[in-house]
N, C-alpha and C positions, 0 to 999 in steps of 0.2 A: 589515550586514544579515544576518540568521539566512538560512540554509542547510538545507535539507530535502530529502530523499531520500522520492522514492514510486517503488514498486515495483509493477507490475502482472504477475501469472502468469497461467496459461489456466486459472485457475476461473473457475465463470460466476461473474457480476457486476461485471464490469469495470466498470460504470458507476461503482462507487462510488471506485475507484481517479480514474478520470478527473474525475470532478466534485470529489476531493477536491483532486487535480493544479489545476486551474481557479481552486480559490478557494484556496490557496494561492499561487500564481503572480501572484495581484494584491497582493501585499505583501512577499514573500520571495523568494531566488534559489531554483528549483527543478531537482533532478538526478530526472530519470523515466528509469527502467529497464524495460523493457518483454520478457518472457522469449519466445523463438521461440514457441511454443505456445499465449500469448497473442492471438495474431493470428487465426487462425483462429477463435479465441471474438470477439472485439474486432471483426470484418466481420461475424459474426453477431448478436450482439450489440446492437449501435451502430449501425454503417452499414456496408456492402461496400466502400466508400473506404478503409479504416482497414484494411488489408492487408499492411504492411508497415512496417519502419523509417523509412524519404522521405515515406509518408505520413503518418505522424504527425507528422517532426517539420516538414511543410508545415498540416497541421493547428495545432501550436502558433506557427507563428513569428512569430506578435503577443505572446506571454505569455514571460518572464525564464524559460524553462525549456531545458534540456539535455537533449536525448533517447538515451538509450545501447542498444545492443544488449547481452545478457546475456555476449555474447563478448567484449566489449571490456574485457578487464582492465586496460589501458592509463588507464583512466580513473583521475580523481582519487580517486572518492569509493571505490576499488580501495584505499587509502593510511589507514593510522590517523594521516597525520601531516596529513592534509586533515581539516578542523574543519566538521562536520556536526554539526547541534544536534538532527536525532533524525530518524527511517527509520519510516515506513509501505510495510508488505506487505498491499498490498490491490487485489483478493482475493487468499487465498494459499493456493498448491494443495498439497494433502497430501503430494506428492513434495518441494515447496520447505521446507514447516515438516518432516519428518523429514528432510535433507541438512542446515536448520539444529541439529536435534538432535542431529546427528553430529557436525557437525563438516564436513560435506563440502563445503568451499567449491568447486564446479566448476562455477560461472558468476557473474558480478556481482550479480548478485539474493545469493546465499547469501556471496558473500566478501566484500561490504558491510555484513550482515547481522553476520559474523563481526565484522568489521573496531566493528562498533556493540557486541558482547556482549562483548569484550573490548576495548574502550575505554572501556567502564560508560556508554554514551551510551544514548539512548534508541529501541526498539526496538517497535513495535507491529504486530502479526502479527494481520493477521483473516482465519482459514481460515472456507474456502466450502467447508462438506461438510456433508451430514444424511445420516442420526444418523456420528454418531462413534464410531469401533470403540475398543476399548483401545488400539490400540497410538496412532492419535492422541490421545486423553485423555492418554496414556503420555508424546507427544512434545511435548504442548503442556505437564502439568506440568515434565517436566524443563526449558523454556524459562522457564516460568513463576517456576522457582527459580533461574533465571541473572536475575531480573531482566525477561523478555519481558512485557511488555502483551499478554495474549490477549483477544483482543476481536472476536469472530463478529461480523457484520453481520446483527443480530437487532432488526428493527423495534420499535416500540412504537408504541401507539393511544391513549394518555393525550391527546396534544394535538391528538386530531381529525384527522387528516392528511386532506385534501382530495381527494389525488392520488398517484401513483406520484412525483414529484416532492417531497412532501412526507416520506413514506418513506425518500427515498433522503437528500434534505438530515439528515434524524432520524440517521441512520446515520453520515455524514459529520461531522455537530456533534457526536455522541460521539466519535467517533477524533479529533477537536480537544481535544473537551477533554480528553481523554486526554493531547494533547501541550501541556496550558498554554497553548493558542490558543485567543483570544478569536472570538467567534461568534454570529450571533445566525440560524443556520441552521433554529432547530425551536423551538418555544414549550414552553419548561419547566415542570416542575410544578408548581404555586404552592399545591396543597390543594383 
C-alpha cells in the first residue's frame, strides 16, 4: 500500500492539511506530522479540542494514520531508507519553506522534507502567506528547481463552489492531483 507523508505548520489554513489527511487516510498508510505552532492555529481554527498531540491523535484513531510531534526524529519517515511515495506541506509557513531552502533540517516537518529532496521523491509545499516578499518567491524558486511542487492554496470559481466546503475540497483535488491521486473532490472544467 503507498505511504504518504502530510505535514501540517501553524499557517492558517489547516483545514486544508486535515481534510487532505482525511481523504487520504481512506485508502493509503498515512505519517501526519503536526509542528508545535500548529496547535494554537488548529484550536482556533477547527475546534478548541484539537490542542495538542493526544488530541489529535484520539481525533484520528478510526483512520490508518500515524500522528508525529515535529520532535520525534526517532521516527521512520526521519530515514531515506523508509519508502515514502511523496510529502504534502500543508499549509506551510514561511519559517518551514525557508529551513527547507536552507537546508535546515531542525524538526521532522523539514528533515522529512530533506530526507524527500534528496531522495528525488515527491515533495509539495503549499505556503499560506499574502502577498509574497522576495525573499519567499526567492525560497520557493530555489525549491522549485530542486524539484518542489509549489502549490498556494489558491481557490477557483469556474465550478461554482456552493460553499466553504466546496473551496476547500477545490484546493485539496489539486494537491491530488499534483501527487497522481485519483479524485473526484471538485468538478473540472469541461469548456
Amino acid at each position: 500500500m503507498k505511504k504518504y507523508v502530510v505535514a501540517i505548520t501553524g499557517a492558517s489554513g489547516i483545514v486544508y492539511g486535515m481534510t487532505l489527511m482525511i481523504f487520504l487516510a481512506k485508502a493509503y498508510n498515512v505519517d501526519l506530522i503536526i509542528s508545535e505552532s500548529a496547535f494554537s492555529v488548529m484550536s482556533h481554527e477547527l475546534s478548541p479540542e484539537l490542542k495538542d498531540i493526544e488530541s489529535v491523535k484520539l481525533k484520528t484513531k478510526d483512520l490508518d494514520v500515524r500522528v508525529y510531534s515535529e520532535r520525534d526524529f526517532y521516527a521512520p519517515i526521519a530515514s531515506g531508507s523508509n519508502k515514502i511515495d511523496g510529502m504534502f506541506i500543508v499549509p506551510c509557513s514561511m519559517k518551514t519553506l525557508s529551513a527547507i531552502a536552507s537546508g535546515f533540517a531542525d524538526n521532522l516537518i523539514t528533515r522529512a522534507a530533506d530526507v524527500m529532496i534528496k531522495e528525488g521523491r515527491k515533495l509539495i509545499v503549499s505556503p499560506r502567506e499574502m502577498p509574497f516578499s522576495s525573499i519567499h518567491l526567492e525560497n520557493m524558486l530555489k525549491l522549485s528547481r530542486l524539484g518542489v511542487v509549489i502549490a498556494p492554496p489558491v481557490p477557483a470559481f469556474y465550478h461554482n463552489p456552493q460553499g466553504l466546503e466546496d473551496m476547500i475540497n477545490f484546493v485539496v483535488g489539486k494537491l491530488l492531483d499534483l501527487m497522481g491521486i485519483e479524485n473526484d473532490l471538485y468538478r473540472r472544467w469541461n469548456g
